[in-house]
N, C-alpha and C positions, 0 to 999 in steps of 0.2 A: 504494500500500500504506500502511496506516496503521496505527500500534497500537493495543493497549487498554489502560488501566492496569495491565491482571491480568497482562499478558505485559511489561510496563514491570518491575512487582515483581519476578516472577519471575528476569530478568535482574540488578538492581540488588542485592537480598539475596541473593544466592547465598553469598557469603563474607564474612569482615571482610579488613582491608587492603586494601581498596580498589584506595586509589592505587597498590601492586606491579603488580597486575592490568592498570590500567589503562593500564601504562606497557606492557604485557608486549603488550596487543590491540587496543588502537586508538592506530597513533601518531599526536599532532598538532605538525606544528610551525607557531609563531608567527612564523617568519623570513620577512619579506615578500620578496618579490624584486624586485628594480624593474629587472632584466634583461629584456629583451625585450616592454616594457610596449606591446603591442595595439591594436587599434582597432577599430572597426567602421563602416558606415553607420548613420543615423537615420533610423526611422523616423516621427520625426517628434511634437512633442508638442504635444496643443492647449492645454496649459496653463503651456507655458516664459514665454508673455508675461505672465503674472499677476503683477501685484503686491501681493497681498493680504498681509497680514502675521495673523499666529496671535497673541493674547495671553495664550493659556489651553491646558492641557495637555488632552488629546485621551485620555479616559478610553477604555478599549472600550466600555462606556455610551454616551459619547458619540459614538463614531465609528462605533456601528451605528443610532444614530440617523439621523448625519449623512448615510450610506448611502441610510436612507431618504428623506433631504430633497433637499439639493443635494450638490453636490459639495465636496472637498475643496480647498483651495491645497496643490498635491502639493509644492511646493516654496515654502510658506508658511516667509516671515521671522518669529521670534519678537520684538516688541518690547516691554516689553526682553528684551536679550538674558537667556536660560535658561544654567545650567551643565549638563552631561553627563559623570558619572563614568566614565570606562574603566579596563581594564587591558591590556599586551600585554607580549610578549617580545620583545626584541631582538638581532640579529648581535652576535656577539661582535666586540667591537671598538669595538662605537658607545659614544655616552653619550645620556643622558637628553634632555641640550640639543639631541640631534639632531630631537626629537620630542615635543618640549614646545613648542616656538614657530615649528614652523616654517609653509610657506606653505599648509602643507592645513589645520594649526592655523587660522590668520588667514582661509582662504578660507571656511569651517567659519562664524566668527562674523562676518565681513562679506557674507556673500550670504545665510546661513541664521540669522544670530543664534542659533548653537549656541556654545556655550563649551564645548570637550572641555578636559578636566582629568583625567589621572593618577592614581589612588589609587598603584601600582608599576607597576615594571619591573624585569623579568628579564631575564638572560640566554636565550634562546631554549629552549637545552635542560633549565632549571630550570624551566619555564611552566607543563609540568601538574603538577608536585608541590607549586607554590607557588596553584596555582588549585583542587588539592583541598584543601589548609592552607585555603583563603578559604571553600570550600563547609562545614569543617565547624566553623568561627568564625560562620557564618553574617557577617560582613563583606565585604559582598557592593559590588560598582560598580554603578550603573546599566546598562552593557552591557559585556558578556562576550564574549570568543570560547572555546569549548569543544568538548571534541569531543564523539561521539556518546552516549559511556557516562554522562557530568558532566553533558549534557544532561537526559539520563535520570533518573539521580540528582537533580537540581534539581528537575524534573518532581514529583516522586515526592515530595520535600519542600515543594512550595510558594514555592518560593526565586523562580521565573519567570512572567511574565505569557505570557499566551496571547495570539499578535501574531495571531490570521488575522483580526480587525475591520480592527485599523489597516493590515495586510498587502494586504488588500481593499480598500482606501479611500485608501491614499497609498501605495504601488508604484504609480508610473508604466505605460504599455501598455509605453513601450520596453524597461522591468526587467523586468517577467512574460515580456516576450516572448524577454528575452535568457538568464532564468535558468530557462524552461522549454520551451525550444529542442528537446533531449533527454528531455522527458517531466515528470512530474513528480514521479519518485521518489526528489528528495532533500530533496523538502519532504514528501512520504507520510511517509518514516523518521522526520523531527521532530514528526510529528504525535498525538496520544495521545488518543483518545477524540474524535475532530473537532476538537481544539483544535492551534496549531500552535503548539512550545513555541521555536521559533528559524528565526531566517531562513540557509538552507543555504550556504558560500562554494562555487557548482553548479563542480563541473569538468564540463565537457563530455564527453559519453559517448564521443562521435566523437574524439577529441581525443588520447583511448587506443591506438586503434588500432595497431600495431606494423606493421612494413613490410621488407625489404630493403636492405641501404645495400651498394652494391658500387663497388669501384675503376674508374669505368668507361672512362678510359683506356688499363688493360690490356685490362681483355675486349675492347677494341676492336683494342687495338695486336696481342693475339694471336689475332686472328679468332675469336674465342666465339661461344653463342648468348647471346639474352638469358634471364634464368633464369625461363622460364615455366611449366618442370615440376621436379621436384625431380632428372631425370635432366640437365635444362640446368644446374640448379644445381652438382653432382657434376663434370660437365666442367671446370666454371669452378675449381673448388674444386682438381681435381687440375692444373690447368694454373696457377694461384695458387702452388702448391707446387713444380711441378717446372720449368718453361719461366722464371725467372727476369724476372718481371716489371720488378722493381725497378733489371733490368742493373746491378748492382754486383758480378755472378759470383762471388756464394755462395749455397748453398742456405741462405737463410734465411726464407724466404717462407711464412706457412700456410695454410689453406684458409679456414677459418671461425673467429672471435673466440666464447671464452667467459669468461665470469669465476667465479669461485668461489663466487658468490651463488646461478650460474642463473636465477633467477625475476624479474631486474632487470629497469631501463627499459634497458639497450641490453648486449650481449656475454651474450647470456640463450638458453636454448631455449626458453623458453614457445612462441614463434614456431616453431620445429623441431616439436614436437609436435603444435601445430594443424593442419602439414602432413598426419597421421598420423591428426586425429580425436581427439587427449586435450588434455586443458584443465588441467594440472598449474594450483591456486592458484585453481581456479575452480568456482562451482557452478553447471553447468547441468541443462537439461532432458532427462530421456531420452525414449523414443517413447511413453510413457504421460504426459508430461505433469509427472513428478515431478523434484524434482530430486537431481541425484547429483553426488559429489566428480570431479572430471575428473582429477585426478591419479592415482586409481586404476583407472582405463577400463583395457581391457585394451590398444587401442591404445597404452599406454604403452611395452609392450615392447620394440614393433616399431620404435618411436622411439629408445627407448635402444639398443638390439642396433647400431642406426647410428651413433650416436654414438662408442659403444662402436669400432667398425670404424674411426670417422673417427680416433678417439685414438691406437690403434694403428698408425695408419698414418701419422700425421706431420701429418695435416690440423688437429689442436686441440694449442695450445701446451702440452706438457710441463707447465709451472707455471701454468696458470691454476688449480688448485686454492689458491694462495695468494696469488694479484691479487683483488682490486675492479673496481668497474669502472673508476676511473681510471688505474687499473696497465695492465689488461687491457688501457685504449684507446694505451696507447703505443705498441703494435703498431703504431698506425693513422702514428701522428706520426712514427715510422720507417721507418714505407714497406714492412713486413714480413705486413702483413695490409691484403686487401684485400676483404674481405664478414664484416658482423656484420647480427644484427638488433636491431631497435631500435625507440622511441617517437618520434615525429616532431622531437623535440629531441636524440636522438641521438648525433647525429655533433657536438655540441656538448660531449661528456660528454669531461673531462681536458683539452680545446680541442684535441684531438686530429685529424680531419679540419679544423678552419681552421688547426692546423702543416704540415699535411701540404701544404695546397694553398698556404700565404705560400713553402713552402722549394722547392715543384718546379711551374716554368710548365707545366709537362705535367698537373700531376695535376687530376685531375675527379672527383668523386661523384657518384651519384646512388640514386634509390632504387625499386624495385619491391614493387609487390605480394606478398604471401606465395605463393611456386611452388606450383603443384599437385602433392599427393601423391601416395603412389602409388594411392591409390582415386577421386581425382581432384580436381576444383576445392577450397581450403582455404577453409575460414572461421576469419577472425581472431577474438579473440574481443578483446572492450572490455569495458569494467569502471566502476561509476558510484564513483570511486574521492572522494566529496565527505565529507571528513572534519573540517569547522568546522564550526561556525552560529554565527549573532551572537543571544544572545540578552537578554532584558532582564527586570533584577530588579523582581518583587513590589513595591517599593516605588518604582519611578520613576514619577514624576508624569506624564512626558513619552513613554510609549512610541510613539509617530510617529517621533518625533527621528532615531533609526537608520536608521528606513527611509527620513527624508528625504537621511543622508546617505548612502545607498544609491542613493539619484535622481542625486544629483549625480556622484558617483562612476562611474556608469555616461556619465551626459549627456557629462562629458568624456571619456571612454573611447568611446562611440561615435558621441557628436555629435547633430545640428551642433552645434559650437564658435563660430564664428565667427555665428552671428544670433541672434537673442530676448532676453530679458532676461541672459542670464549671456553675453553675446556677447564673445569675446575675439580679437585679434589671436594672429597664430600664433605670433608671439615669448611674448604672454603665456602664451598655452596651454604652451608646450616648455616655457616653467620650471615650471608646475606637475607637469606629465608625467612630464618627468625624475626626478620622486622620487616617482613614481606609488606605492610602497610605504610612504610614511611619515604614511601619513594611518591614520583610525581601523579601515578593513581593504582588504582590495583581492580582492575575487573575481576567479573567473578569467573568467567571462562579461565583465569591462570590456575585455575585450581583442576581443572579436567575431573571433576569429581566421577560421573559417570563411567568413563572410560579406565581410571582408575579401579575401580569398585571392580567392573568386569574384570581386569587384569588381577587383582588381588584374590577374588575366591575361586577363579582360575584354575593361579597358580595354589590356592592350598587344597582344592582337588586332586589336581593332576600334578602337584610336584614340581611342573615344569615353569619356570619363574625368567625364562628368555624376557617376554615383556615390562614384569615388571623389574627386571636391571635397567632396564633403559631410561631409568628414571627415579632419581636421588630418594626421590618423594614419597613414590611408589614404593620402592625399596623400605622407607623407614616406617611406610604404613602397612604394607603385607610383613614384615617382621613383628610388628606388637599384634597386628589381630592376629597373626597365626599364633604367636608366644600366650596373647588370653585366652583364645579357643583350646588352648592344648593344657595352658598354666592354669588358668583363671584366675580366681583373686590372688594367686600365689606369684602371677606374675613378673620378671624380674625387668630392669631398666636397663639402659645401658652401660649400667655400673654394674651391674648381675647384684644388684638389691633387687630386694620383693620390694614392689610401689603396686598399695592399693591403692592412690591417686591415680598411678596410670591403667588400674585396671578397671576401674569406674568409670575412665577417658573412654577405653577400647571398647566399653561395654556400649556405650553410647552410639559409639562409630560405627559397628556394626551394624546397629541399629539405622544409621543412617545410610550404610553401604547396601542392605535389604530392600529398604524404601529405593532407593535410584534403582535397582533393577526391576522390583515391582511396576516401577512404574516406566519403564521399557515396555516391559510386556503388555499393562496395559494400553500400553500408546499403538505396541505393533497388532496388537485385537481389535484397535478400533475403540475402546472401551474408557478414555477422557473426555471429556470435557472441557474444550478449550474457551474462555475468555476470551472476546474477540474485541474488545474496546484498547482492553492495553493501557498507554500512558493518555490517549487523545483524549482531548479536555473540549467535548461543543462551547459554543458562546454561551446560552442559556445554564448550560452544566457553572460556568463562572459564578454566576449569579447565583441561583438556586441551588446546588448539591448540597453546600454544609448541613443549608436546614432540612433536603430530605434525608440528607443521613442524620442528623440528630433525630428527625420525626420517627424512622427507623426504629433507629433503636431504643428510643422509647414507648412507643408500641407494642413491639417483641417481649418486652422485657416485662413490661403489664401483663399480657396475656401471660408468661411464662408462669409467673408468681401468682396471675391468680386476680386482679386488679384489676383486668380487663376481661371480659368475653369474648372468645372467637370470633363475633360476630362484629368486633370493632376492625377486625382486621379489613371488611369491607372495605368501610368505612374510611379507613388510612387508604386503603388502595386510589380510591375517588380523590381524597385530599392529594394525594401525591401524585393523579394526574394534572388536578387541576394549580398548584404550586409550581409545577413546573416539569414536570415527570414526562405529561407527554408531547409537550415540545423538544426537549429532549429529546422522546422517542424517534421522532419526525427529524431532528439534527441530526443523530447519527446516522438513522439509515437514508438518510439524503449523502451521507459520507462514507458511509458502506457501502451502497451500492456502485460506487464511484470507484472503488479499492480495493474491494474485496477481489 
């Protein structure tokens, strides 16, 4: 899908104050994570042995020349070294010096002869109000990270070069292939009249997927089934609550975790509803091809009416209308709930399941599929949830630069590491690694989560671990799940100590290595649920969504507890066309149809 300028404007002018808006419908945080930093295999690059070096900046002129001539040095050294202005936001807590000199800094100008330099830094949650303060100083850096709407806006001003020459010509095969894995609709959305106004940070489509986490040494301990229908699930749920799982003889046990958000990554019913056929928070297709809000399907009802049942009955904690999700997961840490659903990272949420399993040698998780409803098999739905792009100012000399450090960034993330020109020993590679978030950005494709996971249970199949040598990452991730799978909590580190920290880790990851191939399979059945809205934001959406998502989820949340009857859900339905709902409707498939 791509846009046109006319549907660019339309969006961009719709109001003044911008920046309120902005904060209000597309959130972006700057806060790198360098938790759980990734890996993948390589597939291999004919051009890592090159040592050609660049002395001159790479115009789009020149780089669709270049297209037509020879080829590029995709990871051409500039001599001398070029400066490259950025901006980013930071964790509260750091300072400046954590990220002005450090090792991705110096790796930057000793392999690529890139000099990244700083105009500011923010505190993370200041980023976008200090990044629309820049757009309308026109004070602009060489390369930006921005979300969907400031893209747009930039666009629309002139403020950004159009990278699909240099995108074409120095994106490595390994980067295309890792950041269009999933399709390619999170470079369509940055795209505006053929031209491509920013390179997307792609979260992975599959990667969304949502799943089951159940305590699964009670359902074992009290003879369950496993939850493959929503009446397996039900058993589980009321034997959770009443059979005293936890043996510490009190009824303190619930069935199913929610938190007061609803619509989050884990203690959420988006999951609950998909069983049912509604897609609350999401816009898909109905049998004509169109698309419609899923929150309002009528299937909704039939979802809540159960909830509603489960609340009253003791199954859904009393107070989770005023937990989060990290409140909500302490259920998990105390041993008092024992099935939520969740994002593949999940049971990581409050560090809530790795308490649960360091405090009790018994305890085990694991995670299923979403159960079938009651009309039969569920489709999860995923969502292309990619809300950066790196993009680059109108006046930098140097527009390649980005994307060479988008080469690299990836090479180390999915390898080989260890041969060609950038060849590093594994000690060198883990100190770069280890701060995999403190360079100039870190998409989530450098992690090759997927294709890892494949390679990893693999090789503890079949022994044969060719693929994952190929990759530093992989290496140090199929070494500890095969070391928990074989150890368990007995685990040892790389010091050959027992670390039940790190077996609490593994236990997780596995958990999350399950989920990505799950939801392979269901993607090659046919059997997801894709999201087709994405990041695009209609004009009327500007205006109006906060308050149909507050009216949302105030409704739901009556009915859930009991405050509301069923029958008000009509009732919100009619309100929420007439608020704004189905004008919207009419904007998007006026944009759908156009791109789809």
């Amino acid at each position: 899908m791509t846009l046109s300028s006319s549907e660019i404007r339309e969006v961009i002018l719709m109001k003044k104050g911008l920046s309120t808006l902005l904060a209000i419908f597309v959130v972006f945080s700057m806060i790198l994570s360098v938790v759980g930093c990734q890996g993948n295999k390589s597939s291999g690059e004919s051009n890592v042995q090159s040592t050609s070096e660049d002395t001159s900046p790479a115009t789009t002129a020149q780089t669709t020349s270049n297209q037509e001539s020879e080829p590029v040095d995709q990871f051409g050294k500039y001599t001398p070294a070029i400066e490259l202005t950025a901006i980013r936001g930071i964790p509260a807590g750091s300072t400046e010096a954590n990220y002005t000199d450090n090792v991705w800094i110096q790796e930057y100008e000793k392999q690529l002869g890139i000099k990244l330099k700083y105009k500011w830094m923010v505190i993370g949650d200041q980023y976008e109000q200090k990044v629309n303060l820049m757009l309308a100083s026109n004070d602009l850096a060489d390369v930006m990270q921005v979300n969907l709407r400031q893209l747009y806006q930039m666009a629309e001003a002139g403020q950004i070069q159009d990278l699909k020459a240099v995108w074409d010509a120095y994106a490595t095969d390994q980067v295309k292939a890792a950041m269009t894995a999933g399709g390619t609709s999170s470079f369509d959305i940055a795209t505006i009249d053929g031209k491509l106004y920013g390179i997307p940070a792609v979260v992975p489509i599959l990667e969304s997927m949502h799943v089951l986490y159940v305590r699964e040494d009670w359902r074992k301990e009290l003879g369950l089934p496993e939850p493959k229908t929503i009446d397996d699930m039900e058993k589980i749920m009321y034997a959770f609550r009443d059979q005293d799982p936890n043996k510490n003889g009190e009824k303190d046990t619930l069935g199913i975790g929610l938190n007061k958000n609803l619509f989050t990554n884990g203690y959420e019913i988006t999951s609950f509803c998909n069983m049912f056929g509604a897609y609350p928070r999401a816009w898909v297709e109905d049998a004509n091809g169109n698309l419609q809000y899923g929150g309002i399907m009528p299937e909704m009802k039939e979802a809540l009416l159960r909830l509603n049942k489960y609340y009253k009955e003791g199954l859904i904690d009393k107070e989770f209308t005023v937990k989060d999700e990290d409140k909500a997961s302490q259920s998990v840490a105390k041993e008092q709930l024992g099935m939520f659903f969740g994002v593949q990272w999940a049971s990581f949420i409050g560090d809530a399941v790795p308490s649960a399993f360091k405090n009790n040698e018994n305890c085990e998780w694991t995670i299923y599929q979403l159960p079938d409803g009651p009309k039969g098999p569920t489709k999860p739905i995923v969502y292309n949830n990619t809300n950066s792009f790196l993009v680059v100012s109108s006046e930098c000399k140097y527009p390649e630069a980005p994307v060479k450090i988008n080469n690299y960034i990836h090479l180390m993330g999915l390898g080989p590491q260890g041969e060609g020109r950038f060849a590093k020993t594994y000690e060198e590679w883990k100190e770069l690694w280890d701060v995999c978030g403190d360079g100039l950005w870190l998409p989530e494709t450098v992690h090759g989560n997927i294709q890892r996971w494949i390679n990893t249970f693999k090789a503890i199949e079949t022994g044969d671990t060719t693929e994952v040598n190929k990759n530093y990452l992989n290496i140090q991730q199929y070494t500890d799940v095969s070391n928990f799978l074989k150890d368990g909590r007995k685990m040892k580190n790389i010091n050959g100590e027992e670390d039940l920290g790190l077996a609490a880790a593994a236990h997780g990851w596995v958990m999350s290595g399950k989920n990505f191939l799950k939801a392979i399979e269901l993607n090659d059945a046919g059997m997801l649920q894709y999201d087709r809205l994405g990041k695009y934001v209609s004009p009327t959406m500007i205006e109006n969504q906060a308050t149909l998502d507050k009216m949302e989820l105030e409704i739901i949340t009556r009915i859930i507890v009991g405050d509301a009857s069923i029958d008000e859900f009509d009732n919100y339905v009619e309100q929420w066309k007439s608020l704004g709902g189905e004008q919207i409707t009419k904007e998007l498939n006026d944009w759908y149809s156009k791109n789809k």
